[in-house]
Phi, psi and omega in degrees: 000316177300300176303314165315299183275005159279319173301310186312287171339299191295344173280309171317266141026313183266348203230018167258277198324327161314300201283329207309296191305318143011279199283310170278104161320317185272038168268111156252093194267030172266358174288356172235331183307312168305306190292338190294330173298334192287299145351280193291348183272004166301317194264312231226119183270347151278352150300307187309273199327349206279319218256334175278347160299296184310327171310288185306322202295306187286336160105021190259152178239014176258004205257158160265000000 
């Protein structure tokens, strides 16, 4: 359970620092943004659909 919600945190986490990185230019925050979705798409089923679109659209085949 402690992991679970270490994990969730760390997703979340990632993906403020994402928006946050957005935001600064010389930031680049999809370098944080991506994996906390990805994280987060374990726990949460419209995220998992958001990264299984983005999957279709774009054409990545490494992702599970």
């Amino acid at each position: 359970m402690v992991r679970h919600t270490a994990r969730i945190t760390l997703g979340f986490v990632l993906v403020i620092i994402g928006l946050i990185g957005g935001l600064i230019p010389v930031f680049q925050g999809w370098v944080f943004g991506i994996p906390g979705l990805i994280i987060l798409a374990d726990y949460f089923p419209p995220i998992k659909r958001l990264l299984d679109w983005a999957k279709s659209r774009y054409g990545g085949k490494n992702y599970k």
